[in-house]
C-alpha positions in Angstrom: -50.1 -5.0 128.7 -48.1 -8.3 130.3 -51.3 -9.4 131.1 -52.4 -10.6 127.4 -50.1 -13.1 126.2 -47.3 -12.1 123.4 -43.7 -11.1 122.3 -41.5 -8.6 122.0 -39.5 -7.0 118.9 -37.3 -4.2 118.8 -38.7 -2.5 115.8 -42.3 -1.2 115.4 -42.3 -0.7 111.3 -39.7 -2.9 109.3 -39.7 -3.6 105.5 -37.5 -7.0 106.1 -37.5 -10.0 108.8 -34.6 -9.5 110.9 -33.8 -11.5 113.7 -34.3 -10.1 117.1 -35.2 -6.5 115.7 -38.5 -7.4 113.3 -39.0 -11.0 113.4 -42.9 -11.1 113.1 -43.9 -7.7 112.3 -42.7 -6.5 109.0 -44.1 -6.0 105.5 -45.7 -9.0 104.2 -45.3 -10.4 107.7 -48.7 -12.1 107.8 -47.2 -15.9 108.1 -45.0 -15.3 110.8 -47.5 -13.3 112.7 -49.6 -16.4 112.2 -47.1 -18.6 113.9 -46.5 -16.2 116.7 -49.8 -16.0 117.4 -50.1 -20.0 117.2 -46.8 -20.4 120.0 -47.9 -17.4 122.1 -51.3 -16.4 122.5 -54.1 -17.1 124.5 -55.0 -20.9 123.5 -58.1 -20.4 123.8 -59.3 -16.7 121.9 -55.6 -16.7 120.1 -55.3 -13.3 121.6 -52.1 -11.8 120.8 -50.1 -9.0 121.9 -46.8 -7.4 120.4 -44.9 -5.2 122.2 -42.0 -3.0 120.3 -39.5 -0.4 121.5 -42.1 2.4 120.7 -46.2 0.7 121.0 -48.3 -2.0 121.9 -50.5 -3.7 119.7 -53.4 -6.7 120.1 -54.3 -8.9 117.4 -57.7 -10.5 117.4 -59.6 -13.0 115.9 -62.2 -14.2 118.4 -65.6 -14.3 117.4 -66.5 -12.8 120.6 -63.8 -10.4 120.7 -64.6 -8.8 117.5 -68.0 -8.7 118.2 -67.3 -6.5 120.8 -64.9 -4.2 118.9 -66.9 -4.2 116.0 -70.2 -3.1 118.0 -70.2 -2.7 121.3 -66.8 -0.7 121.4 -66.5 0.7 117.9 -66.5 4.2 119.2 -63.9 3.7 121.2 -61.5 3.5 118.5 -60.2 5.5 115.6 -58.7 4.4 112.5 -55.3 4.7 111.8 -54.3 7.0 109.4 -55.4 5.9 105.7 -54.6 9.7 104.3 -52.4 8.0 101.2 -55.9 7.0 100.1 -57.0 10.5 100.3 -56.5 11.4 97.1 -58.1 14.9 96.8 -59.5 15.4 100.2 -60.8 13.7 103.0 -63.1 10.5 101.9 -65.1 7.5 103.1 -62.1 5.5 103.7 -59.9 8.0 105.1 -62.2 9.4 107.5 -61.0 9.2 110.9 -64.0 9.5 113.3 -67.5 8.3 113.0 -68.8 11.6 112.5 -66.8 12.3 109.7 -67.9 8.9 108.4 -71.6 9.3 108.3 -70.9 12.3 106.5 -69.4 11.0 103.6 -71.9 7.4 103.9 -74.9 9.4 103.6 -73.1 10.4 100.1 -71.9 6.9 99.3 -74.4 4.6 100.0 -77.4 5.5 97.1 -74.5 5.1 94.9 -74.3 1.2 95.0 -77.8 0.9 94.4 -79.6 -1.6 92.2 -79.4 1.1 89.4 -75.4 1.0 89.5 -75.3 -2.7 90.1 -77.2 -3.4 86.8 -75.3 -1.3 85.2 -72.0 -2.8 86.7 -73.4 -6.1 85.4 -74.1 -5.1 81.4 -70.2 -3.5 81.5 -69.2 -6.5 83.2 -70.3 -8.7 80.8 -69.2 -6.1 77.5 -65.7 -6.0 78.9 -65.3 -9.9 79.3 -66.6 -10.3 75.8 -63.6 -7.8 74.8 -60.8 -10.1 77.1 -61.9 -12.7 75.4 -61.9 -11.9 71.5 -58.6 -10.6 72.6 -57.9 -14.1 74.3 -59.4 -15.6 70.5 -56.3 -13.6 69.2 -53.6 -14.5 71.6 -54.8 -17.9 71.0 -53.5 -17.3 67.3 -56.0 -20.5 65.9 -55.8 -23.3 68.3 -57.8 -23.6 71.8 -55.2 -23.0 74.2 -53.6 -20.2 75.7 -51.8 -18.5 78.9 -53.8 -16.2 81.2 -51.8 -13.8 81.6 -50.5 -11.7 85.0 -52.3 -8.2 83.6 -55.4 -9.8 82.3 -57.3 -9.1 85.2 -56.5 -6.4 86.4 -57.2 -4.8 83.4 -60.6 -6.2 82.9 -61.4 -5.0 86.5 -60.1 -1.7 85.6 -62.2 -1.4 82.8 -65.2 -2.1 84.5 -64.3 0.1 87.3 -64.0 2.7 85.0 -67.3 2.3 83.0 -69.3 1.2 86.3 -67.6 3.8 88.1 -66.9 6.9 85.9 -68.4 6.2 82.9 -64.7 6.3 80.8 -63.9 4.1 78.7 -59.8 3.5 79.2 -59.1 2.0 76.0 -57.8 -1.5 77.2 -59.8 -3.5 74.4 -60.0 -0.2 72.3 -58.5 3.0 70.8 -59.9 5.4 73.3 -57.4 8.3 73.5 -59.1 10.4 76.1 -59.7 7.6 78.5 -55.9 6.1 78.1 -54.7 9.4 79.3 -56.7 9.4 82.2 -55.8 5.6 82.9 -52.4 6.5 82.5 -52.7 9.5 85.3 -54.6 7.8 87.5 -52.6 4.7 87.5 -49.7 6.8 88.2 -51.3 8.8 91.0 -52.4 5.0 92.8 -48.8 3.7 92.6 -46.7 2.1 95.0 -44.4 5.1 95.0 -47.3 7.2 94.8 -48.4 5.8 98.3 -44.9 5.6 99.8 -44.5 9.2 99.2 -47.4 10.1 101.2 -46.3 8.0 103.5 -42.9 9.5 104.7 -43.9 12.8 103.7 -46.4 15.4 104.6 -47.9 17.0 101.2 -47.5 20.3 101.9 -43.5 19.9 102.7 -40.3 20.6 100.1 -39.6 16.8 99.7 -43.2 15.6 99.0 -43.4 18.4 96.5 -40.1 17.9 94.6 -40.4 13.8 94.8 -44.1 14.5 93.3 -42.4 16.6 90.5 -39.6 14.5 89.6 -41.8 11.6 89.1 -45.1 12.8 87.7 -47.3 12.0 90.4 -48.1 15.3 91.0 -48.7 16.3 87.4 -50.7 13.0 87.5 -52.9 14.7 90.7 -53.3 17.8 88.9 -54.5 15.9 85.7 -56.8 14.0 87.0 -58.0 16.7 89.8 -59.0 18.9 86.5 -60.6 15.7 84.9 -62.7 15.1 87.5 -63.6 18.6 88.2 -64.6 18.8 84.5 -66.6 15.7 84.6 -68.7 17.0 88.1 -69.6 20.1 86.2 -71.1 18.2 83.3 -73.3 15.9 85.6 -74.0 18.6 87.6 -75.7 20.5 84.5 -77.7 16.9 83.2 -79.2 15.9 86.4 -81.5 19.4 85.6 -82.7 16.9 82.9 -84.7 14.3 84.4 -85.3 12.2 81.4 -81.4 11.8 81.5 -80.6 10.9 84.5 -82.9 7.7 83.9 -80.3 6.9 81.1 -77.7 4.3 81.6 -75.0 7.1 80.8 -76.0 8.7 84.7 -75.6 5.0 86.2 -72.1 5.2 87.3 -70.8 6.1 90.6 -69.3 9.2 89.9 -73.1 10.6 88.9 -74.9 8.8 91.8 -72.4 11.1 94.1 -73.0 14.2 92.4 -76.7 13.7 92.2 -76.5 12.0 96.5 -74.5 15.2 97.3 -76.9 17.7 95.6 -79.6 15.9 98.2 -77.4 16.0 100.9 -74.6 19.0 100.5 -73.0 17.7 102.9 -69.3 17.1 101.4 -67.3 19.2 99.1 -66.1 18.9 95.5 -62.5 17.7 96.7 -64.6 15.4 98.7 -66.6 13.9 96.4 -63.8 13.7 93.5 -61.4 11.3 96.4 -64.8 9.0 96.9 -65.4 8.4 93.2 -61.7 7.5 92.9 -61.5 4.9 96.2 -64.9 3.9 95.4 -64.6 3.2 92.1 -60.8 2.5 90.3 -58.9 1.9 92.9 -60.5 -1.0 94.1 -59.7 -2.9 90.7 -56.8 -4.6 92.4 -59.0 -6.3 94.9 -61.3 -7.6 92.5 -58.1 -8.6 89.8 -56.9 -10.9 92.7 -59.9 -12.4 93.8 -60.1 -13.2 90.7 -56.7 -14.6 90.4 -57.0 -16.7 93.5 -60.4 -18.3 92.5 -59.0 -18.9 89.0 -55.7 -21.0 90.5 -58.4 -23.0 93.3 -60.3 -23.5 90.4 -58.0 -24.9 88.2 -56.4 -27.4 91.0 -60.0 -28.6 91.9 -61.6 -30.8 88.8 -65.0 -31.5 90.4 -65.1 -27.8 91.1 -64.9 -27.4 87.7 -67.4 -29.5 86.7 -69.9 -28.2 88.9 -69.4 -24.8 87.9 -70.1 -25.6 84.3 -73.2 -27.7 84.9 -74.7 -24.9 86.8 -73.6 -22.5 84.5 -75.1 -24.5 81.3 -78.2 -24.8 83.5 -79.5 -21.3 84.4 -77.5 -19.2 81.3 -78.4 -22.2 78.4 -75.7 -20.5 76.2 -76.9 -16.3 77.0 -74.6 -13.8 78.9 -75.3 -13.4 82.7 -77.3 -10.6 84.0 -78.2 -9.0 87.1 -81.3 -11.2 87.6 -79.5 -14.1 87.1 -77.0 -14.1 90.6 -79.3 -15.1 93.2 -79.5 -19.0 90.6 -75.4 -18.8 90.0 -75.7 -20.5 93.5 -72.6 -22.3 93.0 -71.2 -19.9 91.6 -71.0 -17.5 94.6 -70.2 -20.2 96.9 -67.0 -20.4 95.2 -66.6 -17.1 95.3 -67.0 -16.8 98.9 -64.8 -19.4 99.3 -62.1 -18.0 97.7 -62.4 -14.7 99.9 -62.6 -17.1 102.9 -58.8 -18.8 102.1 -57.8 -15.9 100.3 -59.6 -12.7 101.5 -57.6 -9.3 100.2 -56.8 -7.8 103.5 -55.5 -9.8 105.9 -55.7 -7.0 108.6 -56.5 -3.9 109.4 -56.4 -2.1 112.6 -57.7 0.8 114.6 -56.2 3.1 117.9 -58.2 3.2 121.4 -59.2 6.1 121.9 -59.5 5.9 126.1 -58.6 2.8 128.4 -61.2 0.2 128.0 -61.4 -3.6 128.2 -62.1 -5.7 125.3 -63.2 -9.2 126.8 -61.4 -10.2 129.8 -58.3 -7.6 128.1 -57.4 -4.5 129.5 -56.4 -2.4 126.4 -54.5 1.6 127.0 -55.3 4.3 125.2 -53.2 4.4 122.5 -52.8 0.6 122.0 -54.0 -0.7 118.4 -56.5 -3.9 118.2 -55.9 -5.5 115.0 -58.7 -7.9 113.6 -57.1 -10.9 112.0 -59.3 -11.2 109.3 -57.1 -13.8 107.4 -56.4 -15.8 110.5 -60.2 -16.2 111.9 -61.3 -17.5 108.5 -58.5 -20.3 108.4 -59.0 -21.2 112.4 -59.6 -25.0 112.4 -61.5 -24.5 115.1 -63.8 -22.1 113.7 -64.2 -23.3 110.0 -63.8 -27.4 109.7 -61.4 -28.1 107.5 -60.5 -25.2 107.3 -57.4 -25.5 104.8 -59.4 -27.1 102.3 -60.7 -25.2 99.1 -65.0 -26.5 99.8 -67.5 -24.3 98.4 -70.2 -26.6 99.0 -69.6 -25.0 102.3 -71.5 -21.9 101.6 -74.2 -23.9 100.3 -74.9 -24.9 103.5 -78.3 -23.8 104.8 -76.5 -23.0 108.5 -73.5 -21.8 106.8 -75.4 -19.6 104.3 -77.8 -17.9 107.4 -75.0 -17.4 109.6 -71.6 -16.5 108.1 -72.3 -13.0 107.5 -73.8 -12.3 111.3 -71.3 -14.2 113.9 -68.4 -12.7 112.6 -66.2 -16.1 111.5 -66.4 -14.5 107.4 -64.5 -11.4 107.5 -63.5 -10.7 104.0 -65.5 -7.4 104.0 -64.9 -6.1 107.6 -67.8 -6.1 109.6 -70.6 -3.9 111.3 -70.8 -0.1 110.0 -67.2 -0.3 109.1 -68.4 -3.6 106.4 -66.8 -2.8 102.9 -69.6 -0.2 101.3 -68.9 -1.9 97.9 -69.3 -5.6 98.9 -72.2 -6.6 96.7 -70.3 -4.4 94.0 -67.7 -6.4 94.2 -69.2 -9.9 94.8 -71.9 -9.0 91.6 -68.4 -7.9 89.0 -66.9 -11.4 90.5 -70.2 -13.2 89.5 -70.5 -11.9 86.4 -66.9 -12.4 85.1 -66.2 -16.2 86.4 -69.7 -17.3 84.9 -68.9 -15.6 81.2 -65.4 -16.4 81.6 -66.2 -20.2 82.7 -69.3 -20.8 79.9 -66.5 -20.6 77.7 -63.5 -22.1 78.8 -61.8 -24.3 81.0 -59.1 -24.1 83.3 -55.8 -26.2 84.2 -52.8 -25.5 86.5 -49.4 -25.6 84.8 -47.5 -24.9 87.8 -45.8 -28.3 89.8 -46.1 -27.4 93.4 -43.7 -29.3 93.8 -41.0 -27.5 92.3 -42.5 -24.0 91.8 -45.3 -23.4 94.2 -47.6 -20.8 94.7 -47.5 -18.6 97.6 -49.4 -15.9 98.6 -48.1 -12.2 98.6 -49.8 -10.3 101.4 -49.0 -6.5 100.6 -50.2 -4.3 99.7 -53.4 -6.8 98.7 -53.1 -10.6 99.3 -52.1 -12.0 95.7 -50.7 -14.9 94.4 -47.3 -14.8 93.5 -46.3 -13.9 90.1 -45.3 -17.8 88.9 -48.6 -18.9 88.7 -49.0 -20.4 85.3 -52.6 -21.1 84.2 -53.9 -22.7 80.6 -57.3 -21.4 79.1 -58.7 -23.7 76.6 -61.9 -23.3 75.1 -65.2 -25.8 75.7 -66.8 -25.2 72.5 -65.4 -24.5 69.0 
């Protein structure tokens, strides 16, 4: 592998920088690999190659180059293994071959239909109305107060949890049932939850008494039964075909059951892991999305602005709906935006299968190409300007035909592989920032100066905990 440009560490997996043994691979690396990359890669396609003790790896972020991975070559790969995601059994994320993939997509795919996403966009709009009487409280009688670190990721939870399994998890309300289940689940989606599987097989001593001692695998159990439970019940209503028209049969969890009975093609552990990744355990990604467009926002006045004559425009005072995205123009530009500077995986890579070339590259079986995804959206010479927060960038009428085709916006993967729930997710976006900014407005408390924001890259790119942001209401 000599012949594509790179450097050499000792370690292939590191927790920490340490000099000489894991100086730009590590978690939470992302900046360093940046910098490597930028001192030696190819100057031209800022190919990159690290080689460690144990493995080579090539990190991408051509246009060209990912093209070709993406399409040309994608069966010549195989993904790592994303088993901690596999919660129950084998699911759209987690599957390892393309076989196994269109298995599980033919399952998948009717459930983000324009049934779910209306009904994604009514919960949407509920549970912001809940945040913010709950904001009205913290507020305690004046106009200003803090948005706090949880306050998204709950609301994104809540919706995922409505949208996606039709449970209500009690975060604005006494909802018992639905708490528990929050709880488990939660618990079963930790950090600890996913070192575990991690280090340890699931079927060995360790895995099994770690999982006891700390309740993740009651929590598994729990939530196994739950869902199991839950399965049974819309298996017995879609013989009703006046009720599966209702909203109540609108989630994600029914549109599986009712795909599957089509298709039989996965099995009940199956289809309980795809509800879960599809659904809840994405509420991260949205919660910091959020975040990140809410701290641009705040440092970008004329942003602001804009976003609240648009808003005042097309909503006159109403919630959002469904019909309403394709006007919130502006809206989704700086949206898109965001995910361009701040997209939640920053990369993500797969395993040749056989020796192949990729470009002018020779890459062995056994080497894993990386895609860059955070680097080719910042690449100066790719996006102009491209450290600048610009949404009037995606308004673009060259911009806006061509982003999601030459693979320079990768914030949702590309090609077959392209994120299943992307206009799930950009829809739940939409419909939160235009409730939440009708009604207030936003301002940066934080002197970057002094006590800058920086960006967390694992396990989803965040901003750091410090950021300090003041809501204050527009109207009385």
């Amino acid at each position: 592998m000599k012949h594509v440009p790179g450097a050499w560490q000792l370690l292939s997996f590191s927790f920490f920088y340490i000099p000489f043994l894991s100086p730009y691979s590590y978690i939470g690396s992302y900046n360093n690999l940046v910098k490597a990359v930028e001192k030696y890669g190819d100057p031209i396609t800022k190919t990159f190659r690290l080689t460690t003790s144990k493995s080579n790896s090539v990190w991408i972020s051509d246009p060209k180059l990912l093209k070709e991975y993406f399409i040309a070559k994608a069966h010549n790969f195989e993904k790592p293994n994303y088993n901690v995601a596999a919660f129950f059994g084998e699911n759209i994320l987690s599957a390892q071959n393309n076989e196994s993939w269109k298995k599980h997509f033919k399952v998948c795919n009717p459930a983000f239909g324009p049934k779910n996403l209306k009904y994604l966009c009514k919960v949407a709009v509920e549970s912001c109305n809940s945040m913010f009487e709950m904001w009205d409280r913290r507020c305690d009688g004046t106009n200003n107060c803090i948005l706090e670190h949880d306050d998204y990721p709950n609301l994104s939870l809540q919706i995922l949890g409505l949208a996606g399994l039709n449970i209500d998890f009690g975060i604005y309300a006494e909802e018992a049932e639905g708490k528990q289940f929050r709880f488990h689940m939660v618990n079963m989606q930790s950090g600890r939850s996913i070192i575990l599987k991690m280090f340890f097989d699931k079927e060995s001593f360790m895995y099994k008494l770690i999982g006891r001692i700390t309740g993740i695998s009651q929590s598994i159990e729990f939530c196994s039964k739950y869902l199991d439970k839950m399965i049974e019940e819309r298996k017995a209503k879609l013989k009703n075909e006046d009720f599966c028209e209702a909203d109540e049969m609108s989630d994600i969890l029914s549109l599986l059951v009712k795909a599957n009975v089509i298709e039989n093609s996965i099995s009940n552990d199956e289809l309980k892991s795809n509800s879960m990744v599809m659904s809840v355990a994405g509420h991260e990604t949205t919660a910091n999305a959020l975040r990140w467009a809410s701290y641009y926002i705040s440092k970008n006045t004329q942003v602001q602005e804009r976003l609240w004559r648009e808003i005042d425009a097309v909503l006159n005072g109403r919630n959002p709906t469904y019909e309403d995205y394709q006007s919130l123009e502006y809206v989704n530009a700086v949206l898109l935006e965001t995910l361009r500077l701040s997209p939640p995986v920053l990369h993500m890579g797969r395993v040749a299968l056989k020796n192949l070339t990729l470009g002018e590259y020779e890459i062995k079986k056994g080497v894993s190409v990386i895609p860059m995804f955070g680097y080719v959206q910042r690449r100066e010479d790719i996006w102009p300007n491209a450290s600048e927060f610009n949404p009037e960038r995606f308004l673009d009428p060259e911009v806006k035909a061509n982003y999601q085709h030459n693979f320079t916006f990768a914030a949702f993967s590309f090609a077959n592989r392209q994120c299943l729930g992307k206009n799930f997710a950009l829809l739940e976006a939409c419909m939160i920032l235009s409730s939440m900014m009708q009604k207030y407005e936003l301002k940066l408390l934080n002197d970057e100066e002094t006590d800058p924001i920086v960006a967390v890259p694992f396990p989803v790119n965040r901003p750091s905990k410090n950021l300090k942001i003041q809501l204050s209401k527009r109207h009385d």
